[in-house]
ROSE-4610 file (N, C-alpha, C; in Angstrom, 1 decimal, always signed):
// ROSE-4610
residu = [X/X/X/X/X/X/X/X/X/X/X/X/X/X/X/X/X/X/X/X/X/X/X/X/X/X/X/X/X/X/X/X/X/X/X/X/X/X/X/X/X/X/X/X/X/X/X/X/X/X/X/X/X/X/X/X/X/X/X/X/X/X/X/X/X/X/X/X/X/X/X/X/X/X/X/X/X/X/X/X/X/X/X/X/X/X/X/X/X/X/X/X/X/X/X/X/X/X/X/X/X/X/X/X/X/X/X/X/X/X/X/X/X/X/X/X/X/X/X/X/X/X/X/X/X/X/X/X/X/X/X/X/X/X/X/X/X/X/X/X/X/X/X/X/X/X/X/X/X/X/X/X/X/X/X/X/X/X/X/X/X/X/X/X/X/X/X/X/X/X/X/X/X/X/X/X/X/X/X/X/X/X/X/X/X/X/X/X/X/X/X/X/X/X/X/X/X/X/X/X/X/X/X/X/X/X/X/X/X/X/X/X/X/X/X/X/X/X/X/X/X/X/X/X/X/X/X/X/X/X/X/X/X/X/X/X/X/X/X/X/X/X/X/X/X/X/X/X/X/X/X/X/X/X/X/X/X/X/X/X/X/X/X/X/X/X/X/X/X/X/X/X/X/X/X/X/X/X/X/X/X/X/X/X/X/X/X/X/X/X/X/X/X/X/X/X/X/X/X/X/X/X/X/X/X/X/X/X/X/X/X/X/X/X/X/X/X/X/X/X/X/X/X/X/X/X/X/X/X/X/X/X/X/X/X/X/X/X/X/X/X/X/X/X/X/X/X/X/X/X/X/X/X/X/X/X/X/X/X/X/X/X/X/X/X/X/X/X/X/X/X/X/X/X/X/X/X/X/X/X/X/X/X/X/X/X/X/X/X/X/X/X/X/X/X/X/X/X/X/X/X/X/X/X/X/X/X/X/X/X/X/X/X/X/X/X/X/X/X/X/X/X/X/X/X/X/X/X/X/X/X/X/X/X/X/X/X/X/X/X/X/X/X/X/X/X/X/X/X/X/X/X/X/X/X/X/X/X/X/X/X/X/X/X/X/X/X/X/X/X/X/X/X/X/X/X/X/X/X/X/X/X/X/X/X/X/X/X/X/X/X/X/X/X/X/X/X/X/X/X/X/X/X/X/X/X/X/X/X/X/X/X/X/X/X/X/X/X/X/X/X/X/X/X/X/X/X/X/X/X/X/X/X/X/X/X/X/X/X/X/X/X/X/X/X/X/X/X/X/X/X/X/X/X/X/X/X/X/X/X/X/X/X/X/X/X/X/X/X/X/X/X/X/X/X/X/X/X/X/X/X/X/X/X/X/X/X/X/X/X/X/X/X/X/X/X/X/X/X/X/X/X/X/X/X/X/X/X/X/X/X/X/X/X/X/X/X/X/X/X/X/X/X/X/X/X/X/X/X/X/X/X/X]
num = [1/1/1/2/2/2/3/3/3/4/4/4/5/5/5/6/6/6/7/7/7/8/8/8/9/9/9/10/10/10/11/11/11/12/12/12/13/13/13/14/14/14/15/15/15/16/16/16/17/17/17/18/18/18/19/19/19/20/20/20/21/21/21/22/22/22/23/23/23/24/24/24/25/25/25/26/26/26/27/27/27/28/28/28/29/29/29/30/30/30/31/31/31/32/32/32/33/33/33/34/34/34/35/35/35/36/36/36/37/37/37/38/38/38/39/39/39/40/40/40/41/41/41/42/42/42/43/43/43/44/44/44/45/45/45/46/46/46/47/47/47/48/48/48/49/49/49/50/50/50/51/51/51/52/52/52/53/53/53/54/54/54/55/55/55/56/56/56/57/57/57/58/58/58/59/59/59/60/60/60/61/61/61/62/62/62/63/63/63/64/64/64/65/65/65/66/66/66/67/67/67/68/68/68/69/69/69/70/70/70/71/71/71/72/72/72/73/73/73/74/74/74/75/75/75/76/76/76/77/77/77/78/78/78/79/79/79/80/80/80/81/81/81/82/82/82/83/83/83/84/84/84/85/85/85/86/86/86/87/87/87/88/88/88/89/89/89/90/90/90/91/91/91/92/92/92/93/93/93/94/94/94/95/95/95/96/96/96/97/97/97/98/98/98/99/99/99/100/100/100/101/101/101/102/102/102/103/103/103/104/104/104/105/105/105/106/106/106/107/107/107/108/108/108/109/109/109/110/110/110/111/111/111/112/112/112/113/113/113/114/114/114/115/115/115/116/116/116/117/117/117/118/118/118/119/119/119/120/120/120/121/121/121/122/122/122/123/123/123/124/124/124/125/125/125/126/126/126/127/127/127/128/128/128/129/129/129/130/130/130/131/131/131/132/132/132/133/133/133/134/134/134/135/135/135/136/136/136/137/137/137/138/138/138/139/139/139/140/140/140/141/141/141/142/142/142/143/143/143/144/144/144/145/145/145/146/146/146/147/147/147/148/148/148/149/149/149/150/150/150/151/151/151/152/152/152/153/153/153/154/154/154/155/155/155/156/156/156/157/157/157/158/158/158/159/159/159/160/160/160/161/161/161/162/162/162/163/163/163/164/164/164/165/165/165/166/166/166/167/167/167/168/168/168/169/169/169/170/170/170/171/171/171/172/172/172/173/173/173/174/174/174/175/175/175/176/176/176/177/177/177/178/178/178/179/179/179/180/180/180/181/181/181/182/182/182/183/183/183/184/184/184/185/185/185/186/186/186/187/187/187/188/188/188/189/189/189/190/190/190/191/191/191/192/192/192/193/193/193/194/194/194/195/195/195/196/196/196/197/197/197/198/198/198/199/199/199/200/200/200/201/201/201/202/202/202/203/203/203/204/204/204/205/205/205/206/206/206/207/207/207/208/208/208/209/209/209/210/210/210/211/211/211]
x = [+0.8/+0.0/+0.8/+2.2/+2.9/+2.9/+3.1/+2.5/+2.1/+0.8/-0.3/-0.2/-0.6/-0.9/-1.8/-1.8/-2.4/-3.1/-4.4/-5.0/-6.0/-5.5/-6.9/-7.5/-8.7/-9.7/-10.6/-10.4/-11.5/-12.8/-13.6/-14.9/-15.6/-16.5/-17.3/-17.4/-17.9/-18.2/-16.4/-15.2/-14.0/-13.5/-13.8/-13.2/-13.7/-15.0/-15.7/-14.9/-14.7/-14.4/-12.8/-12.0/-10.6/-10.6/-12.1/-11.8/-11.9/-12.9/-13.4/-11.9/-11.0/-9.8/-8.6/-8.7/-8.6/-8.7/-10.5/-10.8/-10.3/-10.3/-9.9/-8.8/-7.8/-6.3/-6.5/-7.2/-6.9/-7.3/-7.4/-7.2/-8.4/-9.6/-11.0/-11.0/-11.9/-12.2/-13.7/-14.8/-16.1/-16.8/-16.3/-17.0/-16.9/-16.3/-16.2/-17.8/-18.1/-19.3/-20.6/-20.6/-21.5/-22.1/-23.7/-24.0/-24.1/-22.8/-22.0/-21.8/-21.0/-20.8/-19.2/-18.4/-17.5/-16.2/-15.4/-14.3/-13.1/-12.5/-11.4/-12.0/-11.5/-11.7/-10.3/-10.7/-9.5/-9.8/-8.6/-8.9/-7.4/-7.5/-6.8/-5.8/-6.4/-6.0/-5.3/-5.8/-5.3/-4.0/-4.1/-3.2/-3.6/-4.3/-4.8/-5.9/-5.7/-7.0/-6.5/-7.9/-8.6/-9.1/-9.4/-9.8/-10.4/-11.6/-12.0/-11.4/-11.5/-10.9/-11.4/-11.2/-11.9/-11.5/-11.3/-10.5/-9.2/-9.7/-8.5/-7.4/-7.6/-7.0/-6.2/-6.4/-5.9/-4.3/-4.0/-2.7/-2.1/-2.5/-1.7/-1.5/-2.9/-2.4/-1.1/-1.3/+0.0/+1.4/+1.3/+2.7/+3.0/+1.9/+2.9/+2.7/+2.4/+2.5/+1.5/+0.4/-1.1/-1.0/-1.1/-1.3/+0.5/+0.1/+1.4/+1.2/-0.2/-0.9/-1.7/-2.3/-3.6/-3.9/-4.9/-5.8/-6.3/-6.2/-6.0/-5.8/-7.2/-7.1/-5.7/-5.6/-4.2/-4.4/-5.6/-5.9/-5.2/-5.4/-5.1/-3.1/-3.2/-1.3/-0.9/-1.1/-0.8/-1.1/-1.9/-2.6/-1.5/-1.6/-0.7/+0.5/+1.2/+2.6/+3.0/+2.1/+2.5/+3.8/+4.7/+5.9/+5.6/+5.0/+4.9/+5.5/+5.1/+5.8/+4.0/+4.5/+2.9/+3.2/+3.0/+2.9/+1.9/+1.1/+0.5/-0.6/-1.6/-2.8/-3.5/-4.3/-5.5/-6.5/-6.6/-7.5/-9.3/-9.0/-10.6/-10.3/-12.0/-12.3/-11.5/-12.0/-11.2/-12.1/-11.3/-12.5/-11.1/-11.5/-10.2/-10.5/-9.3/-9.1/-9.3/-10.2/-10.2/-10.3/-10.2/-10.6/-12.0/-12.8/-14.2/-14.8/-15.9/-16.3/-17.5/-17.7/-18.7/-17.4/-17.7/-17.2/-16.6/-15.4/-13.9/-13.9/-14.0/-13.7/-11.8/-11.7/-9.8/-9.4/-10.2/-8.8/-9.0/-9.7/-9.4/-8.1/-7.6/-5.9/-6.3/-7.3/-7.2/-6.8/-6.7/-6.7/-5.9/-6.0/-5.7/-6.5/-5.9/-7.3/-7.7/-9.0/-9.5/-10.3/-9.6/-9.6/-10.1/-11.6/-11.9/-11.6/-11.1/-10.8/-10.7/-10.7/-10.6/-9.0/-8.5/-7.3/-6.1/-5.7/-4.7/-3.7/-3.1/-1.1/-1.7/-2.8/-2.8/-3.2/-4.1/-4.3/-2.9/-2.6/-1.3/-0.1/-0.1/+1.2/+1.0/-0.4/-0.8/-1.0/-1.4/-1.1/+0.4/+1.4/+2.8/+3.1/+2.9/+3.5/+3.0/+2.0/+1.4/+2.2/+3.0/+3.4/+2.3/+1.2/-0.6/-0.3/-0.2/-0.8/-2.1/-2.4/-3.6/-4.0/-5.4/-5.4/-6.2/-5.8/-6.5/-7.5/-8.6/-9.9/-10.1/-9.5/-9.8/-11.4/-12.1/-13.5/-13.6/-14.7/-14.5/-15.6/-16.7/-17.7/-18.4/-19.6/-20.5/-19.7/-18.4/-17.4/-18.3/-19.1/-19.7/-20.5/-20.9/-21.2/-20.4/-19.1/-18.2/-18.1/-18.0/-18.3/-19.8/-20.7/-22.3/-22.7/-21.6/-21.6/-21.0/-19.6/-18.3/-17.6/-17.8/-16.5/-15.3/-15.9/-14.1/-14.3/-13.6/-13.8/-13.7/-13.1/-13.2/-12.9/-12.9/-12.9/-12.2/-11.0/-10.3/-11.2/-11.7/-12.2/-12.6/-12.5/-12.7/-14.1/-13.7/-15.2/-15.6/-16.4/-16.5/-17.5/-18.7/-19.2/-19.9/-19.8/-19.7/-21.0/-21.8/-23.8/-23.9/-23.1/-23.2/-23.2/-21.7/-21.1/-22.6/-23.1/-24.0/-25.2/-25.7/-26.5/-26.3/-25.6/-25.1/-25.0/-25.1/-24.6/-22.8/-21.9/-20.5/-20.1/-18.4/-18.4/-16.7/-16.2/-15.0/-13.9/-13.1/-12.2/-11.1/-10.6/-9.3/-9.4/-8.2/-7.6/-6.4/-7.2/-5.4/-4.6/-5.2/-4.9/-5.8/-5.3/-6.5/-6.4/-7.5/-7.1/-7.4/-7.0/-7.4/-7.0/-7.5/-7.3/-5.6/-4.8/-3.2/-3.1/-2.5/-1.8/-0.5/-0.8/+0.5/+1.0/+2.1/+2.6/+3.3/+3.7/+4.1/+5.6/+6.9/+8.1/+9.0/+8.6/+9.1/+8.6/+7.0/+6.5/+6.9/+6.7/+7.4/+7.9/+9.8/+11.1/+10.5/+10.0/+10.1/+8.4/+8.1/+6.9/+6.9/+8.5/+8.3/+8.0/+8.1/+8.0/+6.2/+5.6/+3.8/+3.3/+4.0/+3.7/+3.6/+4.8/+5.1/+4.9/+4.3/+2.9/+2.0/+1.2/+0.0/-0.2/+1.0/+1.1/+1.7/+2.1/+2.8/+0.8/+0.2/-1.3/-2.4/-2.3/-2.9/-2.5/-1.4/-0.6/-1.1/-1.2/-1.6/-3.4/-3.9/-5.4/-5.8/-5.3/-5.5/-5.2/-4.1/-3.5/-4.9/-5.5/-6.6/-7.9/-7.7/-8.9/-8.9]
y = [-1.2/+0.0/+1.3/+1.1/+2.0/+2.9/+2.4/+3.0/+3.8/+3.8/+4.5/+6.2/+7.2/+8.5/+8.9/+9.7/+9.5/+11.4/+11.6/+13.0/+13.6/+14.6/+15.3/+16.0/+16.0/+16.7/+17.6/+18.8/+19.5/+19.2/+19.3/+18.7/+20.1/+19.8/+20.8/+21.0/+22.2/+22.5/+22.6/+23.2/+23.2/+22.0/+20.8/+19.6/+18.9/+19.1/+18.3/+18.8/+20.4/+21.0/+20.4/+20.0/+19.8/+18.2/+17.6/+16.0/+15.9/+17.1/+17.2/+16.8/+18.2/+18.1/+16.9/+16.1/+15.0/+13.9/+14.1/+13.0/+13.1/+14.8/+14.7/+14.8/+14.1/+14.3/+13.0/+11.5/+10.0/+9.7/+10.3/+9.2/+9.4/+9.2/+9.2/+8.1/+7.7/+7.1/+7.1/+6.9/+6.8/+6.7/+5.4/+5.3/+6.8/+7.8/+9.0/+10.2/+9.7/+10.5/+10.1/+8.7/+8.2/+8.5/+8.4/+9.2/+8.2/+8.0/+7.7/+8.8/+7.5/+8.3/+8.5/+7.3/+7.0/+8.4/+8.1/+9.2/+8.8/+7.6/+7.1/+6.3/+7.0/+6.1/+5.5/+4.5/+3.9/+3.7/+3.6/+3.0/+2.1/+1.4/+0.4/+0.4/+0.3/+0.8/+1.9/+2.9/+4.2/+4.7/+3.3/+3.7/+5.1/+5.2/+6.8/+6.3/+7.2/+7.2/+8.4/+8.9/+9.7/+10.0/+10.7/+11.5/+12.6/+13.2/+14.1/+14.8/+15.9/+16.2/+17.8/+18.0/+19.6/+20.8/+21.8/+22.3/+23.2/+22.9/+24.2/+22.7/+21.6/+20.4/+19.7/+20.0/+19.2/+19.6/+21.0/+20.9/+20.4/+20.5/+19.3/+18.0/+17.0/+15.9/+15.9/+17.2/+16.5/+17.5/+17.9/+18.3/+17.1/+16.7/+15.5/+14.0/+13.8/+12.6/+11.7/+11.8/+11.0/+11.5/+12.8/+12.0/+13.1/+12.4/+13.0/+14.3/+14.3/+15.9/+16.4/+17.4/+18.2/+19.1/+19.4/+21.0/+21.5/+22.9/+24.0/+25.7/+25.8/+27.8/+28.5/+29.2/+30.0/+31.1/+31.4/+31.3/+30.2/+29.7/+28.6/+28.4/+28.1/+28.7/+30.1/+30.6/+32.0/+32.3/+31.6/+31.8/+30.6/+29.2/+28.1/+28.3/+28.6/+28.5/+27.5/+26.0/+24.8/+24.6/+23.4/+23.1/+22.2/+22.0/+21.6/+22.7/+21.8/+22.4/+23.1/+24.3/+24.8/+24.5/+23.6/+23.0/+24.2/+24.3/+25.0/+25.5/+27.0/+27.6/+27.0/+26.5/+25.4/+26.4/+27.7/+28.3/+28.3/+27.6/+27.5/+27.9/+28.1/+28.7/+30.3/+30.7/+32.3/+32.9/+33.9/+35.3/+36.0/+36.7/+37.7/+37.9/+38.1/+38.3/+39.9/+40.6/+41.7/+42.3/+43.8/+44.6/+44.9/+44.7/+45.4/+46.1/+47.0/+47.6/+48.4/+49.4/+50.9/+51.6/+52.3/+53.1/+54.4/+54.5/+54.9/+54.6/+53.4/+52.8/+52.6/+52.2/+51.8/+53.2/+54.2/+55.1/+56.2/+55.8/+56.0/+56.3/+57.0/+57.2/+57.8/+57.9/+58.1/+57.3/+55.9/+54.4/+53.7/+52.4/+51.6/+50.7/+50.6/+50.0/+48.1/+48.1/+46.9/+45.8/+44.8/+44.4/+42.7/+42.4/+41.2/+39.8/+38.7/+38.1/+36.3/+35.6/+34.4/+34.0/+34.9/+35.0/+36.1/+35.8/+36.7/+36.9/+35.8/+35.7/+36.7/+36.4/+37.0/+38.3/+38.8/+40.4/+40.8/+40.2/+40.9/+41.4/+40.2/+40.6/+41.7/+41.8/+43.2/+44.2/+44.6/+45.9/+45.9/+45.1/+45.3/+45.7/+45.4/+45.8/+47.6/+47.7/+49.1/+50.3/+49.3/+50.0/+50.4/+49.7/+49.9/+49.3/+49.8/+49.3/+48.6/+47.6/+47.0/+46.0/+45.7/+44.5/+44.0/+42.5/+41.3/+40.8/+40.8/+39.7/+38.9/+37.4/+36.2/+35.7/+36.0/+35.0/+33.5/+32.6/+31.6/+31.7/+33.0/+32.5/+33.9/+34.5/+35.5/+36.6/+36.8/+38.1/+39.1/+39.6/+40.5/+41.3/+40.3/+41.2/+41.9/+41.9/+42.6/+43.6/+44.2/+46.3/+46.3/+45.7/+46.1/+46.3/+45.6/+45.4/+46.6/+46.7/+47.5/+46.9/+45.8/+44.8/+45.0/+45.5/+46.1/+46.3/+47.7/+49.0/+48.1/+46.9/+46.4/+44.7/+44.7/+43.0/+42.5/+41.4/+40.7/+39.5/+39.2/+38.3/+38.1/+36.5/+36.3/+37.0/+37.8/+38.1/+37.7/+37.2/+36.5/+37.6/+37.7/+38.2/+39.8/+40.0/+41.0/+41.2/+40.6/+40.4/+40.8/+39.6/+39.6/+40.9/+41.4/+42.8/+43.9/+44.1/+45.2/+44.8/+44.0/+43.5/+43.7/+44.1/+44.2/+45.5/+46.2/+47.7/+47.9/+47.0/+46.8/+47.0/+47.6/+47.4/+47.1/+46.1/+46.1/+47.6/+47.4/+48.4/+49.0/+47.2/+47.6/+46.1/+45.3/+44.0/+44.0/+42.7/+41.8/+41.3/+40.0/+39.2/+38.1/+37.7/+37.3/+35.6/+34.8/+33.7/+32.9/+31.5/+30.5/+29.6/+28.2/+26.8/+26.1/+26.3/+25.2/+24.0/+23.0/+22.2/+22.1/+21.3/+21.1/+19.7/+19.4/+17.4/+18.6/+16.9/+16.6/+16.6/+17.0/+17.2/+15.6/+14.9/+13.9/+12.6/+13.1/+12.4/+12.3/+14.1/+14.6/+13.8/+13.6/+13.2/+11.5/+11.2/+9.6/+8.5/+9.8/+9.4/+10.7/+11.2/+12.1/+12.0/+11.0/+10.6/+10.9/+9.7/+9.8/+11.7/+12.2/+13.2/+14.4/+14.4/+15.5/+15.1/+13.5/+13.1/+14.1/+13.5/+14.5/+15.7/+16.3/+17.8/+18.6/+17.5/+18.9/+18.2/+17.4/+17.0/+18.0/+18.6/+19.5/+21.2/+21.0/+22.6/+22.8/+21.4/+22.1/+22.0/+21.2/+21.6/+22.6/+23.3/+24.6/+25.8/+25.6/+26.4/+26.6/+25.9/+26.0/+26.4/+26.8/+27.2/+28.9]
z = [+0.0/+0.0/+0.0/+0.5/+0.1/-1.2/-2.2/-3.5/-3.8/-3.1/-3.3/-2.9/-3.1/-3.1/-2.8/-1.4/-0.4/-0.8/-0.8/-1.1/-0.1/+0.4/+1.6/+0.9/+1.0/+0.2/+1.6/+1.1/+2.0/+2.0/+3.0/+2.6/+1.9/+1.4/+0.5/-0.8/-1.1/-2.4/-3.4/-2.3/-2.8/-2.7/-2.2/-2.0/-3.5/-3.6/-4.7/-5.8/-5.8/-7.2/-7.5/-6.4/-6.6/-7.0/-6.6/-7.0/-8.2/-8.9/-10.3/-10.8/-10.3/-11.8/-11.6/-10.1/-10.3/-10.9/-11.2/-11.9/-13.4/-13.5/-15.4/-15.9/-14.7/-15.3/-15.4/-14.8/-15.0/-13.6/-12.9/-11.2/-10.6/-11.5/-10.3/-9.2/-8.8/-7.6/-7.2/-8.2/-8.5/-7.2/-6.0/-4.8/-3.9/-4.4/-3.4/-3.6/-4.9/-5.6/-4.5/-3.8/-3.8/-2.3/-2.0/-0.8/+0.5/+1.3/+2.6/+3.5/+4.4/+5.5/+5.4/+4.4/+4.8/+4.1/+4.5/+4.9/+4.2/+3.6/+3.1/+1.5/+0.7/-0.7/-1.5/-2.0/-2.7/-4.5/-5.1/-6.2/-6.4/-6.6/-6.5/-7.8/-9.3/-10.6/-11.0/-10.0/-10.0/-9.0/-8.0/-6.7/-6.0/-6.0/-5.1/-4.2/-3.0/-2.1/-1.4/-1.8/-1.1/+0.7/+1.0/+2.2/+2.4/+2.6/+3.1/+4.9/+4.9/+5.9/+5.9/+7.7/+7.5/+6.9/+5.9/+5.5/+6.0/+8.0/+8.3/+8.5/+8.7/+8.7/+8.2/+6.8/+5.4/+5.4/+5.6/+5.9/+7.2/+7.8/+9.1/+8.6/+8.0/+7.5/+6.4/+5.4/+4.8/+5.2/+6.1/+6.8/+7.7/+8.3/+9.1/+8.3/+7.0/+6.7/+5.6/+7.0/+7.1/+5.0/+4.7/+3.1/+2.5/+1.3/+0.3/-0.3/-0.7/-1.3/-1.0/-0.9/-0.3/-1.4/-1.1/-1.8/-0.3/-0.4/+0.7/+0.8/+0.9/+0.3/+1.2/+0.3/+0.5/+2.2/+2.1/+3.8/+4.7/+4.8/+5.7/+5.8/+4.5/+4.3/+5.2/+4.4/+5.6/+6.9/+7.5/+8.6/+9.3/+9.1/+9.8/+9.4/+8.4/+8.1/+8.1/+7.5/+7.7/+6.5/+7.5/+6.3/+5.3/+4.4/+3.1/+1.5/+0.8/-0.4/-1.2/-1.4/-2.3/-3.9/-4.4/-5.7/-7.0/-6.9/-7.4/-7.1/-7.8/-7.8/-8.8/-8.0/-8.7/-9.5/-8.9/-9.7/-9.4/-8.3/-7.6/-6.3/-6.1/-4.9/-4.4/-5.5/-5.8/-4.8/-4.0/-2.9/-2.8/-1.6/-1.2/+0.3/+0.9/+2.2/+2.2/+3.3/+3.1/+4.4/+4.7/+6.2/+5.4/+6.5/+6.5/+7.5/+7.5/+9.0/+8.0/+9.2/+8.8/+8.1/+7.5/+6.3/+6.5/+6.6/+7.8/+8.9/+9.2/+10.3/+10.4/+9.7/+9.6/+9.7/+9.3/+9.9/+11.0/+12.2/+13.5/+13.4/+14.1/+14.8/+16.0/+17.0/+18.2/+19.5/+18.6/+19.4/+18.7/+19.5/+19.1/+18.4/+17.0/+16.1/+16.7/+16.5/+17.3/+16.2/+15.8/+14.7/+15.3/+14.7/+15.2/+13.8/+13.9/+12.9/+13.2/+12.3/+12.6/+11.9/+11.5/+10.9/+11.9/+13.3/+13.3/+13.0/+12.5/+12.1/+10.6/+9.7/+8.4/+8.8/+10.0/+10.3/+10.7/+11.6/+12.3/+11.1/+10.6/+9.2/+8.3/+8.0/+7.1/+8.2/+9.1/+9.8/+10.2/+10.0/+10.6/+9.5/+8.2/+7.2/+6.8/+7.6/+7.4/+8.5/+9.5/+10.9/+11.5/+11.3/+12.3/+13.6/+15.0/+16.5/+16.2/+16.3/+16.4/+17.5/+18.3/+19.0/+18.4/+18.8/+17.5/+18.7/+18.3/+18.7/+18.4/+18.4/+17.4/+18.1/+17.1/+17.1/+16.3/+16.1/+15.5/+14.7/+14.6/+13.7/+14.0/+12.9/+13.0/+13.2/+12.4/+12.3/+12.3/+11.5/+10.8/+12.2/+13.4/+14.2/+15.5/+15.1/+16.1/+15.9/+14.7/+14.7/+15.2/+14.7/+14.8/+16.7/+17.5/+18.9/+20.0/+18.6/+18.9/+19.6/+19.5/+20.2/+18.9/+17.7/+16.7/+15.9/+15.9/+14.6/+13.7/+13.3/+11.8/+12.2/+11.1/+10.9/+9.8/+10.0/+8.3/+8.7/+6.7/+6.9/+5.3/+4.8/+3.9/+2.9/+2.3/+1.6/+0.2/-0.4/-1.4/-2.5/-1.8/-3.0/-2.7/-1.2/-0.2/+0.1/+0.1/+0.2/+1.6/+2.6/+4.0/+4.4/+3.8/+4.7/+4.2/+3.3/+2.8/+3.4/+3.9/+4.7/+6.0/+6.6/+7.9/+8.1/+6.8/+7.3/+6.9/+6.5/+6.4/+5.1/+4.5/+3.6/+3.6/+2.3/+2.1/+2.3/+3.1/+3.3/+2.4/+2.8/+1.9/+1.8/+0.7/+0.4/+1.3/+1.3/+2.3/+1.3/+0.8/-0.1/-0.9/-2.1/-3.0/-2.2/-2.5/-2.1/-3.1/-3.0/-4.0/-3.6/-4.2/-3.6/-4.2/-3.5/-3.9/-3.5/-4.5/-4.4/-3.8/-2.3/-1.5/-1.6/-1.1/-0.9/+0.2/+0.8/+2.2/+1.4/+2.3/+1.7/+1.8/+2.7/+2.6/+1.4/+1.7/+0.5/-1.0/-1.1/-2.6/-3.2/-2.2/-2.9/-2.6/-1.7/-2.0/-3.3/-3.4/-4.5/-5.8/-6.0/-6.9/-7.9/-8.4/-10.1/-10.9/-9.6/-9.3/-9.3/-7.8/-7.7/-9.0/-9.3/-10.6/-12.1/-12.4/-13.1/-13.2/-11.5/-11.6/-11.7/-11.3/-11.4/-12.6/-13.1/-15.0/-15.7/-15.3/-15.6/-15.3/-14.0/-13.4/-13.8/-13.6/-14.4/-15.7/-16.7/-18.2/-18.5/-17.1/-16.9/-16.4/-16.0/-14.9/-15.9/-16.9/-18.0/-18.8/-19.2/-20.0/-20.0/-18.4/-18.1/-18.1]
């Protein structure tokens, strides 16, 4: 079973879309389509199995081992700093990391700006690069109501189509950074299944090119 090439798939709508270009480089795995419970797929012809896993997750498994490659939004990179190799931008699951609030909110200078986020290594890094004093609020969910409370003049936070924030009364501030779904391997994996790995991946590179 060694052989084999081991893949974390985020669960969701970005997990599905990255099995898609999986499947159309040669290495499907048909039993993963199908409506279970189960969490590990194999294809045996193809040497690949699969894995679902939670998206902030998928890099942990393949930094420590558990698989050889992942898909994994560029959030998550930035934010964990995990040691893997970033192979490539898959090109899905495109949004942008952004500051949002009420509308000059970020430029207070009376205080210290009060920034609530589920991202603070990616807030902290963009206000340091600004030379901004900031204190970081890490929440884990319902960002959008921490200005509305004033528990914080603003908020980084993934924004996709910006519906929520104009609904709330919020608007994009400024950009952090764009995000998108990469192709990681594990670094030990890489060099000892490189040949398989960098297969799938000059396969994926000229699928991704075309799009």
């Amino acid at each position: 079973m060694t052989d084999y090439v081991n893949i974390a798939l985020p669960k969701g709508r970005l997990g599905e879309k990255a099995y898609a270009l999986f499947e159309r480089i040669g290495f499907a795995c048909p039993d993963i389509l199908e409506e279970n419970r189960r969490l590990i797929f194999e294809n045996e012809a193809n040497r690949v199995r699969y894995f679902w896993a939670k998206p902030a997750d998928v890099a942990i498994y393949v930094e420590r081992g558990a698989a050889d490659i992942g898909v994994v939004g560029k959030d998550i990179l930035l934010e964990q700093e995990p040691d893997v190799y970033e192979l490539l931008d898959l090109g899905i699951g495109k949004c942008r990391m952004a500051v949002a609030g009420p509308r000059g909110a970020d430029r207070r200078t009376d205080r210290t700006l009060r920034v609530a986020t589920k991202f603070p290594n990616i807030a902290r890094n963009y206000y340091a690069s600004q030379s901004r004093e900031i204190e970081i609020i890490k929440l884990n969910g319902s960002i959008e109501i921490a200005p509305l409370v004033e528990l914080s003049d603003v908020i980084v936070d993934i924004v996709e189509t910006g519906k929520t924030l104009k609904e709330n009364g919020l608007e994009p501030l400024a950009d952090v950074v764009p995000i998108s779904a990469r192709l990681i391997a594990n670094k030990a994996g890489y060099r000892f299944k490189h040949r398989r790995i960098e297969s799938m991946l000059e396969q994926m590179r000229a699928l991704v090119a075309e799009n």
